[in-house]
C-alpha positions in Angstrom: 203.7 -77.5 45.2 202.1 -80.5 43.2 202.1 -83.7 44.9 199.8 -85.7 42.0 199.2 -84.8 38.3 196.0 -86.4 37.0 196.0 -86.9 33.2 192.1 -87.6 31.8 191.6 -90.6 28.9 189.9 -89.4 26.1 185.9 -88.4 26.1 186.9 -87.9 29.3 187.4 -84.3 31.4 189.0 -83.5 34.7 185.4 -83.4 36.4 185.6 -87.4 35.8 188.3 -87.8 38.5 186.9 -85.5 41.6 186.8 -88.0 44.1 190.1 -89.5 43.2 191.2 -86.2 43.6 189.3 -85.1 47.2 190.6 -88.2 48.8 193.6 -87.2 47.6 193.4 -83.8 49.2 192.1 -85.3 52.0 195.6 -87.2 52.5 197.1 -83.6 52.3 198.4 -84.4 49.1 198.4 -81.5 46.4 196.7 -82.4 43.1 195.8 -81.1 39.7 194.4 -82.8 36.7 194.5 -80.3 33.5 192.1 -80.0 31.1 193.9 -81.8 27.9 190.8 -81.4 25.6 191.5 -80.9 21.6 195.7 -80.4 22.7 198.5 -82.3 20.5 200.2 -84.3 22.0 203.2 -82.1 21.8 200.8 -79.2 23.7 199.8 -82.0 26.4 202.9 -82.7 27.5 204.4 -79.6 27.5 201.2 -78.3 29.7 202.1 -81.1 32.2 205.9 -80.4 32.3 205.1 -77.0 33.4 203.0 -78.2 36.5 206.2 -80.7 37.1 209.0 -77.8 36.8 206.9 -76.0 38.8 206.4 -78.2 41.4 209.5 -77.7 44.6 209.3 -81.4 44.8 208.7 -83.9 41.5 205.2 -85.3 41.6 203.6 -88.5 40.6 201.8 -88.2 37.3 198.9 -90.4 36.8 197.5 -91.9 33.2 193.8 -92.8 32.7 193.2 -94.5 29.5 194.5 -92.6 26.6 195.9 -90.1 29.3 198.9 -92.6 29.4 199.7 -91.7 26.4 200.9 -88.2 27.5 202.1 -89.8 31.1 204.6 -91.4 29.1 206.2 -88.4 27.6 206.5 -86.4 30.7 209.4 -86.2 32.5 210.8 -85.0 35.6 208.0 -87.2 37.6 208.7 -89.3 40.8 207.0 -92.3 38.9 203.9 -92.8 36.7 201.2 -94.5 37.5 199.0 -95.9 34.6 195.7 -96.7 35.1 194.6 -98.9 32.1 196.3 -96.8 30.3 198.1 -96.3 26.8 201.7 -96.8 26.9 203.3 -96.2 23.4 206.8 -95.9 22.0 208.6 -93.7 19.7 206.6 -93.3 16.2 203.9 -95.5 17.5 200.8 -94.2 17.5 197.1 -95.9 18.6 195.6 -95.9 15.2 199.1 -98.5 14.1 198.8 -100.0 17.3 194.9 -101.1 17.0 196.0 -102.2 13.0 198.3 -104.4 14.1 196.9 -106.0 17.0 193.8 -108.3 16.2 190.9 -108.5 18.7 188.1 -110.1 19.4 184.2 -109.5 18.6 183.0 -107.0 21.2 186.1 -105.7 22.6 187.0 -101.4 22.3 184.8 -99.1 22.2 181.8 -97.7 20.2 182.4 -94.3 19.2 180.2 -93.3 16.2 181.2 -90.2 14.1 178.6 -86.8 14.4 177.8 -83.8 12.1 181.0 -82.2 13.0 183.3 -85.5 12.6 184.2 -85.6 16.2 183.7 -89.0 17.7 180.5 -90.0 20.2 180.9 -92.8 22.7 177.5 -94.6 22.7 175.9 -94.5 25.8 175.1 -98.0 26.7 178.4 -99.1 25.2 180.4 -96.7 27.5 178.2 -97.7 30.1 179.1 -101.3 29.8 182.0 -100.5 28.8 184.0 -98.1 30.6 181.9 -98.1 33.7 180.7 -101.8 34.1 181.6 -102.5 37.6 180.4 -98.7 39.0 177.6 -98.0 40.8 174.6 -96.7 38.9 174.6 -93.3 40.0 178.5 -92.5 39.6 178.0 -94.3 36.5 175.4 -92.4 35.1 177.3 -89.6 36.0 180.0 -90.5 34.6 178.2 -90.9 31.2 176.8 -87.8 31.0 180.2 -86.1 31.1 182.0 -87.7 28.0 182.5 -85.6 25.4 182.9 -86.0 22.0 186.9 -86.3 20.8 188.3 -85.6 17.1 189.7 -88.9 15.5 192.9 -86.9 15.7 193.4 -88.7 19.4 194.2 -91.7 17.2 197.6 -90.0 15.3 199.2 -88.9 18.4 202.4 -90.5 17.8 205.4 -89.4 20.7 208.9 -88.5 19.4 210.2 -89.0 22.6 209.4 -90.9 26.0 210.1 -91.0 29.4 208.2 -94.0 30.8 211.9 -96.2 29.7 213.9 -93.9 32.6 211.0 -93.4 35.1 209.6 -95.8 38.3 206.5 -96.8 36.7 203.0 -98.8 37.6 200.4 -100.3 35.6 197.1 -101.2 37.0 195.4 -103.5 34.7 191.4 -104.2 35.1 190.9 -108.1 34.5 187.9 -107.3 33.4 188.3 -104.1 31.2 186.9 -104.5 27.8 187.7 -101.4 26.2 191.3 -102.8 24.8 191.9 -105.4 22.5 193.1 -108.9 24.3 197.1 -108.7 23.9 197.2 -104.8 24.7 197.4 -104.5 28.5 200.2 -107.1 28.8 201.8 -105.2 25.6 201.2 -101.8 27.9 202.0 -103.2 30.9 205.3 -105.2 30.2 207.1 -101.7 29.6 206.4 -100.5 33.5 208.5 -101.2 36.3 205.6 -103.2 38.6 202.3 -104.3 37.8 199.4 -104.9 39.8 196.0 -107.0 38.1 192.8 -106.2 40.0 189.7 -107.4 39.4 187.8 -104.4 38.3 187.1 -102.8 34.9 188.5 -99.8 33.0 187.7 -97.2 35.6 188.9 -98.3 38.9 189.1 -94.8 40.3 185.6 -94.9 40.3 184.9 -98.4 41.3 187.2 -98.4 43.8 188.8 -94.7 44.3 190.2 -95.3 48.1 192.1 -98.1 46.7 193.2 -96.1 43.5 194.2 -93.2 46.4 196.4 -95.6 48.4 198.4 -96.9 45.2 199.2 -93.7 43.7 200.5 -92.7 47.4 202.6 -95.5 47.7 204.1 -94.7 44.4 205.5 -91.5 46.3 208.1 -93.6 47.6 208.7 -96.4 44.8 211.7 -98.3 45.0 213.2 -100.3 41.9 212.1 -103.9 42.5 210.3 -105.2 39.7 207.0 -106.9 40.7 203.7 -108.3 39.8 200.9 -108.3 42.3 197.4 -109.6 41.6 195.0 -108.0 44.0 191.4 -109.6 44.2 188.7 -107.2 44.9 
């Protein structure tokens, strides 16, 4: 039995999410996050529809960042909870996305190209970044677990969704910076509710009890639309 599914963004590994996850235990709530490192799309999602299907109840599957991406292929889930995360449509993918959608100086992400082509987050940018409003030793840890990504993550493109049928959230960071300007309301516009709080892009880490109580509320979703702003 699987109560939550915990999908990863990208640079990002399941070790990122362990307290989301331990105060999830703690609630006696059955969790796993796979390890989607270097998988298509295709392979994500069918990775994650075998935890659902094997799950005597359907779980809640959660979306950090780029692990939207896959969230909103998998189906078979009690609702989806995105957590700043990437919401795309049929033939989209986030390298058409980010060339039509202008932003401003500063905003995304630093990743500079190595040796081996992958992708590096710089340090300080992530930092500032992805982990603005954490404390500085989560943070720091947090940092030294990215990994580096093949520009592949940018051609994932879905040929199917589910996040149209499914009770969905998004949580959107007013002060994330990772995302162009028009993306979260883009993103969040196809979910059933959405809440605003004022935190950045990683709000499991900044605030992981709160993160804990939403995705257990989704448990029990009903259909009402809603927008809730939440001050932190």
């Amino acid at each position: 039995m699987t109560d939550v599914i915990i999908l990863h963004g990208a640079w990002h590994q399941p070790a990122h999410y362990t307290e989301l996850a331990d105060l999830l235990g703690a609630r006696d709530l059955s969790v796993e996050v796979p390890d989607l490192y270097e998988l298509s799309l295709a392979e994500s999602t069918a990775k994650v529809e075998a935890i659902v299907s094997g799950s005597s109840e359907p779980p809640v599957v959660v979306g950090h960042s780029f692990g939207g991406v896959t969230a909103g292929t998998v189906r078979g889930a009690a609702a989806l909870v995105f957590l700043a995360g990437w919401i795309l449509d049929v033939d989209e993918s986030p390298a058409k996305v980010l060339a039509e959608t202008p932003g401003e100086p500063g905003e995304g992400l630093l990743a500079l190209p190595g040796a081996d082509g992958r992708l590096r987050l710089d340090p300080d940018d992530a930092r500032a970044k992805l982990y603005g409003d954490v404390d500085e030793a989560v943070a720091a840890r947090a940092v030294a677990l990215l990994r580096p990504e093949h520009p592949s993550i940018f051609d994932a493109t879905p040929t199917r969704v589910s996040w149209r049928d499914s009770p969905s959230i998004y949580l959107r960071g007013q002060r994330d910076r990772t995302m162009v300007t028009p993306l979260p309301d883009r993103f969040a516009g196809r979910c059933s509710r959405t809440e605003a709080w004022d935190t950045g892009h990683s709000p499991y880490l900044s605030r992981p009890a709160a993160v804990a109580d939403l995705i257990q509320r989704q448990r029990t979703v009903d259909s009402d639309d809603d927008v809730i702003d939440v001050e932190a």
